[in-house]
VOKOLKE-338831 format. One record per residue: y negated, x, z negated of N, C-alpha, C in turn; residue in three letters. Coordinates in steps of 0.02 Angstrom, whole numbers, padded with zeros to 5 digits, always signed. Layout:
! VOKOLKE-338831
YXZYXZYXZala/...
! end
This chain:
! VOKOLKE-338831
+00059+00041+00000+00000+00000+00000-00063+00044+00000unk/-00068+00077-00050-00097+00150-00050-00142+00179+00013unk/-00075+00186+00060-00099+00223+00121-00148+00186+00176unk/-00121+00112+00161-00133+00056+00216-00198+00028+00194unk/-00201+00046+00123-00288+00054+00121-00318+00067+00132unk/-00283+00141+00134-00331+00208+00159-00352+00217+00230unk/-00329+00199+00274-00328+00210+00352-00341+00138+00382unk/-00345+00091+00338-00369+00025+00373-00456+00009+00350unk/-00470+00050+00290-00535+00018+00267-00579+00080+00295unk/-00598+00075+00373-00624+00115+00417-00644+00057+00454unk/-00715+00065+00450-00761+00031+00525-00743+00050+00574unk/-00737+00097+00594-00713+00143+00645-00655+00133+00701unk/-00590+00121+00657-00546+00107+00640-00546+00029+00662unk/-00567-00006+00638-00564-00085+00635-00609-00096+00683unk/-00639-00074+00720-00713-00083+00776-00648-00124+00822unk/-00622-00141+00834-00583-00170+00903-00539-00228+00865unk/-00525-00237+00815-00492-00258+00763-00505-00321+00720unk/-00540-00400+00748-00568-00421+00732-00529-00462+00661unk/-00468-00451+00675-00387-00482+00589-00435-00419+00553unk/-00452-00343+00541-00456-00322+00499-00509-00319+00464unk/-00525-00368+00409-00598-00378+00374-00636-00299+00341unk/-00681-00288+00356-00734-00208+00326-00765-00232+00273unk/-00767-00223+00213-00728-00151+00186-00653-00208+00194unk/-00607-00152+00201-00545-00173+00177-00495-00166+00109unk/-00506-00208+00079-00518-00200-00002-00439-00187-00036unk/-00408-00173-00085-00350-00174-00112-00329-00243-00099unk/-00351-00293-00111-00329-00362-00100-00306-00369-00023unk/-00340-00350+00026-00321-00359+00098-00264-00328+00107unk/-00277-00248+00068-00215-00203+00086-00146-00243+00033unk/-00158-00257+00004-00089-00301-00033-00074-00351-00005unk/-00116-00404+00039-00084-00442+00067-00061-00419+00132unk/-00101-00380+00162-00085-00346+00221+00007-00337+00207unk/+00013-00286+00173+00091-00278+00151+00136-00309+00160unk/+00128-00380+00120+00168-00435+00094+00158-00484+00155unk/+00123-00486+00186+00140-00531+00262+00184-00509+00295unk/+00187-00414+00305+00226-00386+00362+00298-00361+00337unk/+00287-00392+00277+00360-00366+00243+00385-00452+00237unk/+00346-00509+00244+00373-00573+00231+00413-00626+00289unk/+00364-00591+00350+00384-00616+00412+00448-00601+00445unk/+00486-00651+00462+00546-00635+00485+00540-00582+00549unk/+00584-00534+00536+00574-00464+00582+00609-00473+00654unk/+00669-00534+00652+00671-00558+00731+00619-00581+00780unk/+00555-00608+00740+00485-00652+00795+00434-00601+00769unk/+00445-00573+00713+00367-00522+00708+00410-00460+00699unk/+00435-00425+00715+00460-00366+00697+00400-00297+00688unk/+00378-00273+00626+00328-00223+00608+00357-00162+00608unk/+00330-00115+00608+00347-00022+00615+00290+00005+00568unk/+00302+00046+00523+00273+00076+00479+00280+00138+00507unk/+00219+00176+00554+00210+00245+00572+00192+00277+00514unk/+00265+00312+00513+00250+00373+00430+00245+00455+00481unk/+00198+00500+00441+00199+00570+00457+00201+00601+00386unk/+00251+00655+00390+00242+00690+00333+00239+00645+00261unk/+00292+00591+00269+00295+00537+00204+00239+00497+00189unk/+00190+00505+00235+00121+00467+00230+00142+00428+00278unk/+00102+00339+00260+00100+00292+00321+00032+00290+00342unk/+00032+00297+00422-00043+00313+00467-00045+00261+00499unk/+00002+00207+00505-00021+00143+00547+00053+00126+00548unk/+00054+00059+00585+00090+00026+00610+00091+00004+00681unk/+00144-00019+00692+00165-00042+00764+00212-00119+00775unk/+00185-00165+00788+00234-00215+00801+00230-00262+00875unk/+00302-00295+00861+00318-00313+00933+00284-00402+00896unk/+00268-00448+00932+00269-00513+00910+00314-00548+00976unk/+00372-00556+00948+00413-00584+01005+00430-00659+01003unk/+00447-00685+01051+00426-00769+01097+00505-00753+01117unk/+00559-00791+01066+00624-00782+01080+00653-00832+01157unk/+00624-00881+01147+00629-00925+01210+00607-00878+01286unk/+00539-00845+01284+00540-00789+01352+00588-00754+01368unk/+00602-00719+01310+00601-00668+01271+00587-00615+01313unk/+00502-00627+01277+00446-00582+01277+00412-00565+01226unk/+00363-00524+01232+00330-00499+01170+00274-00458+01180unk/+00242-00484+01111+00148-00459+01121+00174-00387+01074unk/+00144-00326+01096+00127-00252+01076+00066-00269+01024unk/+00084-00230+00962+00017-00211+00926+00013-00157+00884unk/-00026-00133+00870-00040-00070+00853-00135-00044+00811unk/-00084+00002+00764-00167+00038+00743-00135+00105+00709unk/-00185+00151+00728-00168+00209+00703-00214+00236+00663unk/-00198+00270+00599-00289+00308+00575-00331+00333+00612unk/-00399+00326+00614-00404+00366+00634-00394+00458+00628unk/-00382+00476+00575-00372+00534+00566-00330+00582+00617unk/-00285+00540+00665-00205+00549+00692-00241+00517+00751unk/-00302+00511+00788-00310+00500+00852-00300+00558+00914unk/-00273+00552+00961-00299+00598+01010-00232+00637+01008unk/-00193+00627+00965-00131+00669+00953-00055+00644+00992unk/-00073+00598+01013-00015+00571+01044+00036+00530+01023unk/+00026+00499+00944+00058+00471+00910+00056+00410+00925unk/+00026+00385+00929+00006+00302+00952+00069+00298+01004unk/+00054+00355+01054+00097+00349+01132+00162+00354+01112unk/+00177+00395+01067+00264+00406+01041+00269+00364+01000unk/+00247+00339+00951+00272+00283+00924+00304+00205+00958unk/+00233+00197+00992+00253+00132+01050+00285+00133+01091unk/+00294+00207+01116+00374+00217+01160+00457+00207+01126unk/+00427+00207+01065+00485+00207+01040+00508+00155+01012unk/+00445+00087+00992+00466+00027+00985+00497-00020+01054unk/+00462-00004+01108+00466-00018+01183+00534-00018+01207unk/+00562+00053+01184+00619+00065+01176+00669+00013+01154unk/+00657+00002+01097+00699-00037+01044+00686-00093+01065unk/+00635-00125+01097+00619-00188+01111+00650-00213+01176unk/+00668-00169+01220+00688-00172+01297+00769-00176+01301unk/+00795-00093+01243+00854-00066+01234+00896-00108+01175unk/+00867-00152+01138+00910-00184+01071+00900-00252+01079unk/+00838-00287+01094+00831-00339+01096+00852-00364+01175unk/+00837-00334+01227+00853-00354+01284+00759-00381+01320unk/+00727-00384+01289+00676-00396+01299+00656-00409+01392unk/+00635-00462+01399+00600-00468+01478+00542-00415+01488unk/+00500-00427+01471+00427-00403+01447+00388-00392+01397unk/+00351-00346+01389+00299-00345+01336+00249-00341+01354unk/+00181-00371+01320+00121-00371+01351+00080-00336+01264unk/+00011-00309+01296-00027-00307+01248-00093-00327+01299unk/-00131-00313+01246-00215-00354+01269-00258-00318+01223unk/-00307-00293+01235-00361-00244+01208-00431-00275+01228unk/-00475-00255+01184-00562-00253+01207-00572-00218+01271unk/-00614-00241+01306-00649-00216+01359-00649-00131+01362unk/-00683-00141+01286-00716-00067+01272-00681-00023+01248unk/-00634-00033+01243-00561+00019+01176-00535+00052+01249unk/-00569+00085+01284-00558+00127+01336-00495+00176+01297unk/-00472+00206+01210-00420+00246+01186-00373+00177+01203unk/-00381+00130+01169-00298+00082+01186-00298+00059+01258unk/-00334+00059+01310-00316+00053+01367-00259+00120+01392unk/-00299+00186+01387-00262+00237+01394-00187+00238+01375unk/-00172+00212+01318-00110+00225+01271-00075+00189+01326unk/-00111+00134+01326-00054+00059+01371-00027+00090+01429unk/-00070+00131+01456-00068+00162+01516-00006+00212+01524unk/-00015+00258+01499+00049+00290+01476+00094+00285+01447unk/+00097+00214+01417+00164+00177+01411+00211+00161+01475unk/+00182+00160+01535+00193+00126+01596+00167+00064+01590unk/+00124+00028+01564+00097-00028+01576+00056-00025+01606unk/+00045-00080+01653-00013-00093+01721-00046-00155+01697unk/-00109-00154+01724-00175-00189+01698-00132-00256+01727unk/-00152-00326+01702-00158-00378+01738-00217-00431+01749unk/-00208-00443+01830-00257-00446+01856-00302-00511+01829unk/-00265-00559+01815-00267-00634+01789-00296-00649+01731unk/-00324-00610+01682-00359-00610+01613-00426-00590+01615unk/-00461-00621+01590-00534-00601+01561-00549-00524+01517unk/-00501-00504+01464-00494-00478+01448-00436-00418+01465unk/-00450-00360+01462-00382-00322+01464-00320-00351+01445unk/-00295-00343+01486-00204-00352+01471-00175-00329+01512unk/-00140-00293+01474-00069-00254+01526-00002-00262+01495unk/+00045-00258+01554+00108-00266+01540+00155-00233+01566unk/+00220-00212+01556+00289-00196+01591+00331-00232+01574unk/+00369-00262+01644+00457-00271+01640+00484-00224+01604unk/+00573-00254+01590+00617-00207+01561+00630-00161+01625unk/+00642-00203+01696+00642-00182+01756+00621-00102+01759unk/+00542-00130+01745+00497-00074+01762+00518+00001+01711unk/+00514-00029+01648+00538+00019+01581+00587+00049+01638unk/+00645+00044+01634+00719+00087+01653+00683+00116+01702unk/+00674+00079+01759+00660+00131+01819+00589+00204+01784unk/+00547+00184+01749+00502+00237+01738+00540+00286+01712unk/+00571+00278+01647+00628+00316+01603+00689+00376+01633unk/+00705+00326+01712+00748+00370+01739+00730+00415+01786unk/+00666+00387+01793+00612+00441+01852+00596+00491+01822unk/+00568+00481+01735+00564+00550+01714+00620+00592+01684unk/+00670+00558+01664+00740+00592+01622+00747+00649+01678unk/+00753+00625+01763+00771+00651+01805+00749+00712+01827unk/+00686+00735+01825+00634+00791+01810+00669+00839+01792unk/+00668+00870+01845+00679+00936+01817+00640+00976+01769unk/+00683+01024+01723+00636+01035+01650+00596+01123+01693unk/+00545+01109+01649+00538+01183+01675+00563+01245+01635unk/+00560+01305+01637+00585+01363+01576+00544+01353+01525unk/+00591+01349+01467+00555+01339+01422+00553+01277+01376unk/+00569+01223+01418+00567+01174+01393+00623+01151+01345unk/+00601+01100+01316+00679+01089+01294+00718+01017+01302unk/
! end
């Protein structure tokens, strides 16, 4: 709870974020908690991004079992921007969401202006769609495999591992 205080009660941070109330008080961060630990993890499934035994954000799928599809969400401290974590984390729920659930699609939707979570989406393999007022992008599972096997396939260079 601690941590989710710490990295959520940021203006900064919350600038794109209109669920996260500034300041973000012990009370928010305790309920914050107890929602994402209350909600059944088949339709809201949450990810607690831990580094170094610290939690820096979360990641969840909000899945529509009848599509079965699902909205992407995400926040990272800022402290841990720019580092690539956001991108490996959500690859790795994407993963689980495509590879365990069977998932059709996932979509997320961002501010205009969050030009960093456009990027992330981006290098998820998600492509803008055209049909929204607002940012939104999405990938098939389709799309997932085929990107996955285009890069597995890559040859590594020396060095790599």
């Amino acid at each position: 709870m601690e941590d989710s205080l710490e990295y959520r009660n940021d203006s900064e941070f919350a600038r794109y974020l209109a669920h996260v109330p500034q300041p973000f008080t012990r009370s928010d961060a305790e309920e914050f908690v107890r929602v994402n630990m209350a909600e059944p993890f088949d339709r809201s499934a949450t990810f607690a991004v831990v580094l170094d035994g610290k939690v820096i954000g979360s990641i969840n799928l909000e899945i529509d079992e009848a599509t079965r599809t699902a909205m992407l969400g995400y926040g990272i401290s800022r402290s841990y921007w720019n580092l690539g974590l956001t991108t490996e984390a959500a690859e790795a729920v994407l993963e689980w969401g495509f590879g365990t659930l069977n998932l059709t699609l996932i979509w997320a939707s961002t501010s205009l202006g969050n030009l960093r979570s456009q990027r992330v989406l981006q290098k998820l393999g998600m492509t803008p769609q055209p049909w929204t007022k607002e940012p939104k992008f999405a990938v098939t599972n389709e799309e997932w495999l085929t990107l996955h096997l285009r890069v597995s396939a890559q040859p590594k260079l020396r060095g790599e591992a």
